[in-house]
PQR file with spaces between the fields and no chain letter, atoms N, CA, C, O and H, PARSE charges and radii, in Angstrom:
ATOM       1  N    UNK     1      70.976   72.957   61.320 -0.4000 1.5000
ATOM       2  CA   UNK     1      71.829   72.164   62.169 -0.0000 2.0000
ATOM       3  C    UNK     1      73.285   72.563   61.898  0.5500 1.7000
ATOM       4  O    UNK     1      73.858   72.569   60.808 -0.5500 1.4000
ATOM       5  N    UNK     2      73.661   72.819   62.827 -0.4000 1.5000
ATOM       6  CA   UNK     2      75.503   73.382   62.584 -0.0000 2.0000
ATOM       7  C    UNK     2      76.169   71.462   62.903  0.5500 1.7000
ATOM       8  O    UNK     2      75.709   70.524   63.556 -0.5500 1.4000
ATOM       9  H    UNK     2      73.196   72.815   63.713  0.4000 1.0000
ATOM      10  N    UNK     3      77.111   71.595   62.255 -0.4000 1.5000
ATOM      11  CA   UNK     3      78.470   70.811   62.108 -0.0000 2.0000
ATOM      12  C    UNK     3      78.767   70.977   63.503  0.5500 1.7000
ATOM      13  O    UNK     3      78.561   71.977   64.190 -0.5500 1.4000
ATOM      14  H    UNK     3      77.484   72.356   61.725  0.4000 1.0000
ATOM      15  N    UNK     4      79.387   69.638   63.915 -0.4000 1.5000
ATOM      16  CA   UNK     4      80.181   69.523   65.020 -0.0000 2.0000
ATOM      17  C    UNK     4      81.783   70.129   64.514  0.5500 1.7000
ATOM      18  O    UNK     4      82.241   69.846   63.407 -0.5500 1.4000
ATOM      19  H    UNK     4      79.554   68.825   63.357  0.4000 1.0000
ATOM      20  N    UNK     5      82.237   70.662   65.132 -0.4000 1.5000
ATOM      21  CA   UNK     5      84.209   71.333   64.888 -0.0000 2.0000
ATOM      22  C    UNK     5      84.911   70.532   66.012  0.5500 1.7000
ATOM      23  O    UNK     5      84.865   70.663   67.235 -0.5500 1.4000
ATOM      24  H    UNK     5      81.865   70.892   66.032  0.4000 1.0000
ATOM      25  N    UNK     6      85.508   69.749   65.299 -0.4000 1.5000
ATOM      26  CA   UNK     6      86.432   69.126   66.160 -0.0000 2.0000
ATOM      27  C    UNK     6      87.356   70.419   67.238  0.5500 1.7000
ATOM      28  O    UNK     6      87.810   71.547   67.048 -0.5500 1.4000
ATOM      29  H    UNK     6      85.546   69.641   64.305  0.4000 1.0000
ATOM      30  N    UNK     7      87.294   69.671   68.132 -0.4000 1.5000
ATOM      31  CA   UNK     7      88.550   70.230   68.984 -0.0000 2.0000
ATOM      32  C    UNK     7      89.802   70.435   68.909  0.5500 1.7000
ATOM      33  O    UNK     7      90.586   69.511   69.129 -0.5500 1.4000
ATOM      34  H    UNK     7      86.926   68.754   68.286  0.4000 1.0000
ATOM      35  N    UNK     8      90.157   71.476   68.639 -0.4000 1.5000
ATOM      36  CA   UNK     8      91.873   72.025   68.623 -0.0000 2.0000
ATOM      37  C    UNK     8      92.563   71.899   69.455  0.5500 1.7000
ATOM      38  O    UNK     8      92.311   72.196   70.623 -0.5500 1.4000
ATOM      39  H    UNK     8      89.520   72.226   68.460  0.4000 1.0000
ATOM      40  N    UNK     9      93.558   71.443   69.053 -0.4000 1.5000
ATOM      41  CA   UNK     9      94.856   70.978   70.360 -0.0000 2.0000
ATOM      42  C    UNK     9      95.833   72.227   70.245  0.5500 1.7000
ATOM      43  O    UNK     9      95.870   72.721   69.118 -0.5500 1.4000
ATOM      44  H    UNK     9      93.763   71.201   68.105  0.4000 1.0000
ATOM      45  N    UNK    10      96.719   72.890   71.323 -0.4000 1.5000
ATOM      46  CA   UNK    10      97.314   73.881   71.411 -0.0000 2.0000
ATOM      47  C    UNK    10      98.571   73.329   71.610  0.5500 1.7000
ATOM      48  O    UNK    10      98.742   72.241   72.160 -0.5500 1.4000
ATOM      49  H    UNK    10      96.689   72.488   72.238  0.4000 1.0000
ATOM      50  N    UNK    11      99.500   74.071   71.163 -0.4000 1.5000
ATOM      51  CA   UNK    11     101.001   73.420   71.639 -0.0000 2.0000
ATOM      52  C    UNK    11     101.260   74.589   72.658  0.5500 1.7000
ATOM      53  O    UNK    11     100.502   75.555   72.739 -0.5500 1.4000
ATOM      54  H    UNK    11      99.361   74.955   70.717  0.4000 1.0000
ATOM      55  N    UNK    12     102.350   74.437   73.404 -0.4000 1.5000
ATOM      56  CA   UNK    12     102.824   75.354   74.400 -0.0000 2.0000
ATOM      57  C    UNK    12     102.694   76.668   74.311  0.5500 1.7000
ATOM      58  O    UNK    12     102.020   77.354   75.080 -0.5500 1.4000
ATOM      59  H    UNK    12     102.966   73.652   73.338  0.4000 1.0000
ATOM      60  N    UNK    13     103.356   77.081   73.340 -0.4000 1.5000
ATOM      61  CA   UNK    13     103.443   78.222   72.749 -0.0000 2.0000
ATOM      62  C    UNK    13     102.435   79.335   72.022  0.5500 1.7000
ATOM      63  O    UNK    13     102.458   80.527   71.716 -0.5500 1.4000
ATOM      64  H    UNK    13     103.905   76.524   72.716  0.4000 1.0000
ATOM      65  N    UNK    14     101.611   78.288   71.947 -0.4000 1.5000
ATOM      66  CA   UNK    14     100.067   78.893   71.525 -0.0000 2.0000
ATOM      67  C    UNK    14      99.742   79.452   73.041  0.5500 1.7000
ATOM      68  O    UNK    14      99.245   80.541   73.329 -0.5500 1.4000
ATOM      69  H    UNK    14     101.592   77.319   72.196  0.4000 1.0000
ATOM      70  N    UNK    15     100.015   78.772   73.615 -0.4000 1.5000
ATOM      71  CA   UNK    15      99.160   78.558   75.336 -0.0000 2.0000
ATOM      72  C    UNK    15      99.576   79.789   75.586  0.5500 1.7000
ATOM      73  O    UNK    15      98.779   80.718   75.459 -0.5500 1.4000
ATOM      74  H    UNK    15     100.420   77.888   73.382  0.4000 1.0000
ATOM      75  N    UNK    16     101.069   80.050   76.040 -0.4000 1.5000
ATOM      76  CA   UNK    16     101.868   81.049   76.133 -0.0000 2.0000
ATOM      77  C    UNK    16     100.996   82.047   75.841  0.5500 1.7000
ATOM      78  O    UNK    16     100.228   82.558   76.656 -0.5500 1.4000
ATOM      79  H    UNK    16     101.717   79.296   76.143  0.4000 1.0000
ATOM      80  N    UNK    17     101.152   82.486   74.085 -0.4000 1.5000
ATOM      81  CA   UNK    17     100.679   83.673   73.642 -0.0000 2.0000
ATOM      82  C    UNK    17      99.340   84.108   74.364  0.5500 1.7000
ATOM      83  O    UNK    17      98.973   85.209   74.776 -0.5500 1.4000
ATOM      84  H    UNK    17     101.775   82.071   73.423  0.4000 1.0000
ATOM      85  N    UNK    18      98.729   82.847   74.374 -0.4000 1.5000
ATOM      86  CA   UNK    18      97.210   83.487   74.877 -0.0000 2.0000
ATOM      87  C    UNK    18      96.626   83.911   76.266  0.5500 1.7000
ATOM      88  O    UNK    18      95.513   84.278   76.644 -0.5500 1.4000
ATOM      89  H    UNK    18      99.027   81.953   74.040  0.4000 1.0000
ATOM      90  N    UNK    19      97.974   83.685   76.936 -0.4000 1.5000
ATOM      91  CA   UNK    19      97.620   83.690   78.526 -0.0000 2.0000
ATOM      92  C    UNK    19      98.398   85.033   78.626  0.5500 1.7000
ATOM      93  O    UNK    19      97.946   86.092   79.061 -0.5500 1.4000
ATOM      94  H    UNK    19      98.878   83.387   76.629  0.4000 1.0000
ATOM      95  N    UNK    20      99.622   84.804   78.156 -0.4000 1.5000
ATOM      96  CA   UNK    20     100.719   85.963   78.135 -0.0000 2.0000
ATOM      97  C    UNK    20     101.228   85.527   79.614  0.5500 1.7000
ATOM      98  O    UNK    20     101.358   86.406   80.466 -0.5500 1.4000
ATOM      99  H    UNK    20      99.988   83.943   77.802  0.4000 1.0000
ATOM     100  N    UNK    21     101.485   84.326   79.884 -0.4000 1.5000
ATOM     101  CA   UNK    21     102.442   83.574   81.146 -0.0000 2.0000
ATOM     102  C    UNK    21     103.254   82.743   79.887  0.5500 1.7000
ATOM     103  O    UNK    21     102.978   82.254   78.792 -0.5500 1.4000
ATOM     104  H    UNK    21     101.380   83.612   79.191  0.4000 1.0000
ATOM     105  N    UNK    22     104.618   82.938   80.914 -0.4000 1.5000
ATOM     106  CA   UNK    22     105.500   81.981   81.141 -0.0000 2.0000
ATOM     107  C    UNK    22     105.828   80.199   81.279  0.5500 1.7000
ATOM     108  O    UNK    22     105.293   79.547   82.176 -0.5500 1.4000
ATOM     109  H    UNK    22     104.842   83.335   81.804  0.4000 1.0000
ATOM     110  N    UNK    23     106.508   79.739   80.545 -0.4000 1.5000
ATOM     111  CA   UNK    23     106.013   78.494   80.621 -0.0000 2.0000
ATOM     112  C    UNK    23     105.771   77.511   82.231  0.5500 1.7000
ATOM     113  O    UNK    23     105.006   76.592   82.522 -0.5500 1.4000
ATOM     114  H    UNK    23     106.942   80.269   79.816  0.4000 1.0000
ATOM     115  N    UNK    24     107.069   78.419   83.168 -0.4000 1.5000
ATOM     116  CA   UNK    24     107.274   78.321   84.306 -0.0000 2.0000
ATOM     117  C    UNK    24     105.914   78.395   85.004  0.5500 1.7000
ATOM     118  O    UNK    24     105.267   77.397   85.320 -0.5500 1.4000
ATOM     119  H    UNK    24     107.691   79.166   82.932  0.4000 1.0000
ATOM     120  N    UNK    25     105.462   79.889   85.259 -0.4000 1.5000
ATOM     121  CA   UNK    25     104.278   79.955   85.733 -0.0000 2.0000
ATOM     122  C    UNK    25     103.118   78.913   85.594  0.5500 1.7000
ATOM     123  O    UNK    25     102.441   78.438   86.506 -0.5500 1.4000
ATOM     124  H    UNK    25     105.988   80.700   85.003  0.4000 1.0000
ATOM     125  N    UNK    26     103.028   78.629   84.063 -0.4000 1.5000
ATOM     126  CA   UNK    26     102.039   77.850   83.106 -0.0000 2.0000
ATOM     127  C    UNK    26     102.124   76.399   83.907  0.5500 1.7000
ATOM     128  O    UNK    26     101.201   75.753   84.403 -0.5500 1.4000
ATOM     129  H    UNK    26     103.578   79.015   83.322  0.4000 1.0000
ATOM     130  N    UNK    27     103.455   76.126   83.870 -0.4000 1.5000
ATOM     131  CA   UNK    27     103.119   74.512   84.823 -0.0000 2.0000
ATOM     132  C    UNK    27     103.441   74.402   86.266  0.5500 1.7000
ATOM     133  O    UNK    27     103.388   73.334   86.875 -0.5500 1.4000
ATOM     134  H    UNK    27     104.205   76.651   83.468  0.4000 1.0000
ATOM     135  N    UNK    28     103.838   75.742   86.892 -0.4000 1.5000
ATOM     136  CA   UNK    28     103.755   75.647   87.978 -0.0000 2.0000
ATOM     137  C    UNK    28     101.710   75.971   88.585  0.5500 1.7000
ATOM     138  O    UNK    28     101.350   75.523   89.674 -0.5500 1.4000
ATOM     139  H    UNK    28     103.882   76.610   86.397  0.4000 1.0000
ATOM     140  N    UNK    29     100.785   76.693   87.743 -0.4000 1.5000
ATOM     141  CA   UNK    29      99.901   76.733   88.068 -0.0000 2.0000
ATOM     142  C    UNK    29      99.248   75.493   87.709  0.5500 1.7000
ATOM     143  O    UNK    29      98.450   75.006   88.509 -0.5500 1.4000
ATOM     144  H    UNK    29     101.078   77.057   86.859  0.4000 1.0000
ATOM     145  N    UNK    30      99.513   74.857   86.481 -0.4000 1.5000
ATOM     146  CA   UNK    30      99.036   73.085   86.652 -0.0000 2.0000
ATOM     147  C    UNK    30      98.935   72.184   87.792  0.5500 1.7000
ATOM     148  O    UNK    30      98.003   71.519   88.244 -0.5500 1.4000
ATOM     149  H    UNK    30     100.162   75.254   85.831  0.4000 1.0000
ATOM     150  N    UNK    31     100.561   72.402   88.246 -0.4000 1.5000
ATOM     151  CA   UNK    31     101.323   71.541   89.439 -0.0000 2.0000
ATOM     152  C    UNK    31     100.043   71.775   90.490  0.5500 1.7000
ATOM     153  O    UNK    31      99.561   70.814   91.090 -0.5500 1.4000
ATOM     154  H    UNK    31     101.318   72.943   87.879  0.4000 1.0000
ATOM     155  N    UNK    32      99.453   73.353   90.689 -0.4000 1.5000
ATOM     156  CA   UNK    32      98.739   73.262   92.243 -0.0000 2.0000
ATOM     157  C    UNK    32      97.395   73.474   91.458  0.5500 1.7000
ATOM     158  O    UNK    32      96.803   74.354   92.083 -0.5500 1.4000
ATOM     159  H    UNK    32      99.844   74.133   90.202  0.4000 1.0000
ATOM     160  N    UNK    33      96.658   73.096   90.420 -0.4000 1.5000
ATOM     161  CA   UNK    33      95.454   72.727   90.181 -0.0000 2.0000
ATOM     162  C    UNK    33      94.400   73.733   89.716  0.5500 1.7000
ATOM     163  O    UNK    33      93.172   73.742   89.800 -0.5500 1.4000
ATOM     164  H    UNK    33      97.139   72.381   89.912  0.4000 1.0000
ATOM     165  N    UNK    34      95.500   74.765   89.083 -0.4000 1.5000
ATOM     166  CA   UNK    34      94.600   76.099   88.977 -0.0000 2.0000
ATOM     167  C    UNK    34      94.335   76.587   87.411  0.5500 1.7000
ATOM     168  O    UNK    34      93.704   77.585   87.064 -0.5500 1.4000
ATOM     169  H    UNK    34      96.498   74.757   89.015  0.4000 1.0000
ATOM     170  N    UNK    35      95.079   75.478   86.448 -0.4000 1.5000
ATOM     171  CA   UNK    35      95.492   75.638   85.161 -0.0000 2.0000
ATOM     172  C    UNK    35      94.928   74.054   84.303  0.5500 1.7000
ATOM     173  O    UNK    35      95.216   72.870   84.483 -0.5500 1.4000
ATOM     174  H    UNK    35      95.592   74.668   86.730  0.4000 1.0000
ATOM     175  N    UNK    36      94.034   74.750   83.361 -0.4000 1.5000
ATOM     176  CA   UNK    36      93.837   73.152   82.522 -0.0000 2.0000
ATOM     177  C    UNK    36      95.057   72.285   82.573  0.5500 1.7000
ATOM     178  O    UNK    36      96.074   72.855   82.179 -0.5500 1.4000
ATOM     179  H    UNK    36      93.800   75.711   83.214  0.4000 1.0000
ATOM     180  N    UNK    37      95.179   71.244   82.900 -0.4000 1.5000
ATOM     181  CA   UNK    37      96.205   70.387   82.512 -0.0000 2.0000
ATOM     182  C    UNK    37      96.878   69.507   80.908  0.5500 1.7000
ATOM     183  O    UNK    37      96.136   68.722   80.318 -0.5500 1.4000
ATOM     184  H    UNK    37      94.353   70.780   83.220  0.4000 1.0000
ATOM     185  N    UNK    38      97.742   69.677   80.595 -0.4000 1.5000
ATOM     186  CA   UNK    38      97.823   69.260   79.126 -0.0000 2.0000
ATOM     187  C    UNK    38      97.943   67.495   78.968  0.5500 1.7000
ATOM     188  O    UNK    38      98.461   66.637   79.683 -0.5500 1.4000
ATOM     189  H    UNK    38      98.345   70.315   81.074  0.4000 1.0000
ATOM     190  N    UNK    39      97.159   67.441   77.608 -0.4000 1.5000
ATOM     191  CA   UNK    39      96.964   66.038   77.403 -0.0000 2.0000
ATOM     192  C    UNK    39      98.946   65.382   76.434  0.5500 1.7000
ATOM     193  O    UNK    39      99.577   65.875   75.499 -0.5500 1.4000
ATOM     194  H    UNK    39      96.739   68.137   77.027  0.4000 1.0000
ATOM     195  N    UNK    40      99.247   64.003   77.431 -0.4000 1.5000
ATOM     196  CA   UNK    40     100.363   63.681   76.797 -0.0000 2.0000
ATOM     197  C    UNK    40      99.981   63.312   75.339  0.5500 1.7000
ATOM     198  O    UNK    40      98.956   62.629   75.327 -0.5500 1.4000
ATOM     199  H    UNK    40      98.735   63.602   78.191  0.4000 1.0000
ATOM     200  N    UNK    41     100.521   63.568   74.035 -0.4000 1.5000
ATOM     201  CA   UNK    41     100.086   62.970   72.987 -0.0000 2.0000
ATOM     202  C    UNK    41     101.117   62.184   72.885  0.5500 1.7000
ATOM     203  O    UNK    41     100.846   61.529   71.878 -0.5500 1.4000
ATOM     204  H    UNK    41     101.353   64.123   74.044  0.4000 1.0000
ATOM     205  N    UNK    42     102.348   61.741   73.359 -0.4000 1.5000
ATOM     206  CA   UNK    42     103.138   60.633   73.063 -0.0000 2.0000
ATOM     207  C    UNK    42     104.478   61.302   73.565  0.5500 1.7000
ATOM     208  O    UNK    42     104.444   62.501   73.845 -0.5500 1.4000
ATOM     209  H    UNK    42     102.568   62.273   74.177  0.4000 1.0000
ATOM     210  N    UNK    43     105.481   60.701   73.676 -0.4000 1.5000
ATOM     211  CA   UNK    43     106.928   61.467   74.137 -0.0000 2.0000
ATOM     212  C    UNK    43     106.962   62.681   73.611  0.5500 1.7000
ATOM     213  O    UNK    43     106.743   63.148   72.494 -0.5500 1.4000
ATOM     214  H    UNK    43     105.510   59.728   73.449  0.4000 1.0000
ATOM     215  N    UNK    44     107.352   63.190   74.872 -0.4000 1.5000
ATOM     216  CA   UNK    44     107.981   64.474   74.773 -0.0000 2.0000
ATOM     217  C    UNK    44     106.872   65.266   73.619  0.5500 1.7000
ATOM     218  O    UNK    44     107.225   65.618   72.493 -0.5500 1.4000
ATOM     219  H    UNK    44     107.529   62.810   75.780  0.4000 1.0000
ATOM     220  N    UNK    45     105.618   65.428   74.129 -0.4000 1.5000
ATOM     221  CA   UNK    45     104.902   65.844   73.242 -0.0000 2.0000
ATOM     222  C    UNK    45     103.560   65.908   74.109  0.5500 1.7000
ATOM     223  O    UNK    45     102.946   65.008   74.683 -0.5500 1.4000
ATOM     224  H    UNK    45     105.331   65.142   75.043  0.4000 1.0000
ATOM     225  N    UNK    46     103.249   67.648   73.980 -0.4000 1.5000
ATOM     226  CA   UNK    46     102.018   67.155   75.027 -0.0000 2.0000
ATOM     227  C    UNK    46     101.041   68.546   73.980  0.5500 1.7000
ATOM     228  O    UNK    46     101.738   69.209   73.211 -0.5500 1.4000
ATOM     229  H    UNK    46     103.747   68.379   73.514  0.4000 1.0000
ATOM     230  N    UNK    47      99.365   68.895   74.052 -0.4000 1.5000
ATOM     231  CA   UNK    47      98.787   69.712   73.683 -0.0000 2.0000
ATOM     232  C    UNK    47      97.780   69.867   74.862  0.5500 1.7000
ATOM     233  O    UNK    47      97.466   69.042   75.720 -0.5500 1.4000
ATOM     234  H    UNK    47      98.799   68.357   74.677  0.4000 1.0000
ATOM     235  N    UNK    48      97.386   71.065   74.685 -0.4000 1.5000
ATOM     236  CA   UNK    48      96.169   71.542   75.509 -0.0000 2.0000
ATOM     237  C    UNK    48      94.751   71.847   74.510  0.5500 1.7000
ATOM     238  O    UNK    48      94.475   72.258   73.383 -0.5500 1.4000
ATOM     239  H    UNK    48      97.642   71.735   73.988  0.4000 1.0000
ATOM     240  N    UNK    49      94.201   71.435   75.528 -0.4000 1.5000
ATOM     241  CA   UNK    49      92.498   71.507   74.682 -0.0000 2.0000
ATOM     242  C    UNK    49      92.241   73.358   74.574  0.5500 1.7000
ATOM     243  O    UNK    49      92.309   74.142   75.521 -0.5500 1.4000
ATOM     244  H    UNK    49      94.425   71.100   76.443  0.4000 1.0000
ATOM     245  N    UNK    50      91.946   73.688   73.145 -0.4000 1.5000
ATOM     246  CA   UNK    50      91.313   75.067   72.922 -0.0000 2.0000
ATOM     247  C    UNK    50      90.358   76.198   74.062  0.5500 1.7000
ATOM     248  O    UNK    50      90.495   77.252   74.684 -0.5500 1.4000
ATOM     249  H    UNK    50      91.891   73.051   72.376  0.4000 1.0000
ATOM     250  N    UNK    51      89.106   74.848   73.726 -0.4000 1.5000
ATOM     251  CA   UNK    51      88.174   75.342   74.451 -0.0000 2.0000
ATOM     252  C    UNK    51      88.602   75.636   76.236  0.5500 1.7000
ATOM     253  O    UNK    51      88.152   76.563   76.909 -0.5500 1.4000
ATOM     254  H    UNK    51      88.995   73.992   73.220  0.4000 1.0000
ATOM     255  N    UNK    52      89.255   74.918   76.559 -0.4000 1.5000
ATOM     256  CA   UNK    52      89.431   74.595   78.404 -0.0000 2.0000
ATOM     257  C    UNK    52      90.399   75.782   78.092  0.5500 1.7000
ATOM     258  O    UNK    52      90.136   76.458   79.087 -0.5500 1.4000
ATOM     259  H    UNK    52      89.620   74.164   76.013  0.4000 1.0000
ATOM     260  N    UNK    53      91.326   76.509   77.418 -0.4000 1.5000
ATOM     261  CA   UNK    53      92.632   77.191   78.375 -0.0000 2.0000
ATOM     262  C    UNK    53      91.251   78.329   76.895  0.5500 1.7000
ATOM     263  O    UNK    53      92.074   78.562   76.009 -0.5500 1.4000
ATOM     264  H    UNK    53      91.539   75.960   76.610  0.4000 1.0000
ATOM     265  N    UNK    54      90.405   78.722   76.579 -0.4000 1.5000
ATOM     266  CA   UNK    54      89.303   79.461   76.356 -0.0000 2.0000
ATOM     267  C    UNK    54      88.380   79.881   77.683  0.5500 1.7000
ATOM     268  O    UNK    54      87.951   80.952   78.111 -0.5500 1.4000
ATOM     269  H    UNK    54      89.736   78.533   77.298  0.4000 1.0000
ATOM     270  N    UNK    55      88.307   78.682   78.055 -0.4000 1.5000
ATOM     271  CA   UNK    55      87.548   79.001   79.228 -0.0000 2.0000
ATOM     272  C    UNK    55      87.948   79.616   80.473  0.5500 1.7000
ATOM     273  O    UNK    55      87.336   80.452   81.138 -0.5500 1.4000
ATOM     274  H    UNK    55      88.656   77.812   77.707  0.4000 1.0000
ATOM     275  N    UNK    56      89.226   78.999   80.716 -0.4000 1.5000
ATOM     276  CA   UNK    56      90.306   79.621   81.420 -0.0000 2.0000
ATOM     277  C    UNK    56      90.528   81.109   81.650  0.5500 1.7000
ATOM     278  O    UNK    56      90.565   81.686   82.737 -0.5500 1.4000
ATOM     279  H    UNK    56      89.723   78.320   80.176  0.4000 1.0000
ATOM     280  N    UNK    57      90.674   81.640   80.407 -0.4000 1.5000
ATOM     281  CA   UNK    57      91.093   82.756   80.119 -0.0000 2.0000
ATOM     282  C    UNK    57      89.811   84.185   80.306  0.5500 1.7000
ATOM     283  O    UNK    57      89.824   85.409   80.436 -0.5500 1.4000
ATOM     284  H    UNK    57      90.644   81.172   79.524  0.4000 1.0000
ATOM     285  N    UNK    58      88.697   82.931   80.202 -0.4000 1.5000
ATOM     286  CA   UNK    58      87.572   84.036   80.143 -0.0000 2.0000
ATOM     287  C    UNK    58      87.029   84.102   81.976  0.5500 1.7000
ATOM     288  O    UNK    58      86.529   85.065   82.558 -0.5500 1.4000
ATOM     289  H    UNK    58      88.687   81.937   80.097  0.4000 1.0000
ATOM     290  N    UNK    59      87.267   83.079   82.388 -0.4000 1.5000
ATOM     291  CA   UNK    59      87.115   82.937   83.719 -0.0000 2.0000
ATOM     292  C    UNK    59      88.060   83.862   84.581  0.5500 1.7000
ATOM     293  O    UNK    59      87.702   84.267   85.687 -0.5500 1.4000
ATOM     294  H    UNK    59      87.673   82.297   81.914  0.4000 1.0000
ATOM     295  N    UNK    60      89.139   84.143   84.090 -0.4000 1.5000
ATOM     296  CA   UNK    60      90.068   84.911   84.740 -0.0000 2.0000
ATOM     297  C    UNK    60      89.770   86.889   84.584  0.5500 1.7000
ATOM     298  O    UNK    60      89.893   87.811   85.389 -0.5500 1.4000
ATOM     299  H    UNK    60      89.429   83.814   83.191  0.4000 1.0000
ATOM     300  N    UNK    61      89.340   86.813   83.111 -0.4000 1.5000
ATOM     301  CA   UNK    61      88.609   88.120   83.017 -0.0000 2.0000
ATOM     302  C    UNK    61      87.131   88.382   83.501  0.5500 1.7000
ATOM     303  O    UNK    61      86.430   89.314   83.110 -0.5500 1.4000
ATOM     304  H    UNK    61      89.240   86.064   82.457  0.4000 1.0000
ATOM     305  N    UNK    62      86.802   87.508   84.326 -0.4000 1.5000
ATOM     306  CA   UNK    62      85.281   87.754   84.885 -0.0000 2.0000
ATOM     307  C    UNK    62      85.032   88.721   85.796  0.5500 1.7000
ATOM     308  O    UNK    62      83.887   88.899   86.210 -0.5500 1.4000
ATOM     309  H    UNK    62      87.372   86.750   84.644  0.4000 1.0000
C-alpha cells in the first residue's frame, strides 16, 4: 500500500518556470478558462495545485 502525498501548492513563480509563460499570459489564460485557476490562500496570496498545472502541461505536449 503506498502513502497518500499530500498535494503541493505552487507559488507563481514556480508556475512561471514550469510553463515558461509570463505572468501576464498566465492570468490572462485563467481570465478566458484555458489555465488551472489559482486557489486564494488569504490576502494577497494565492498557490496553484501541482498536479492540475502537471496536467496542464502534459496536456499541452500531447
Amino acid at each position: 500500500m503506498t502513502a497518500h502525498q499530500p498535494e503541493r501548492l505552487l507559488k507563481i513563480d514556480e508556475v512561471m518556470r514550469r510553463t515558461s509563460l509570463s505572468r501576464t499570459h498566465l492570468y490572462a489564460l485563467i481570465k478566458r478558462g484555458d489555465f488551472p485557476a489559482q486557489r486564494k490562500m488569504g490576502y494577497k496570496c494565492s498557490r496553484w495545485v501541482e498536479s492540475e498545472i502537471d496536467a496542464w502541461v502534459t496536456k499541452l505536449a500531447a
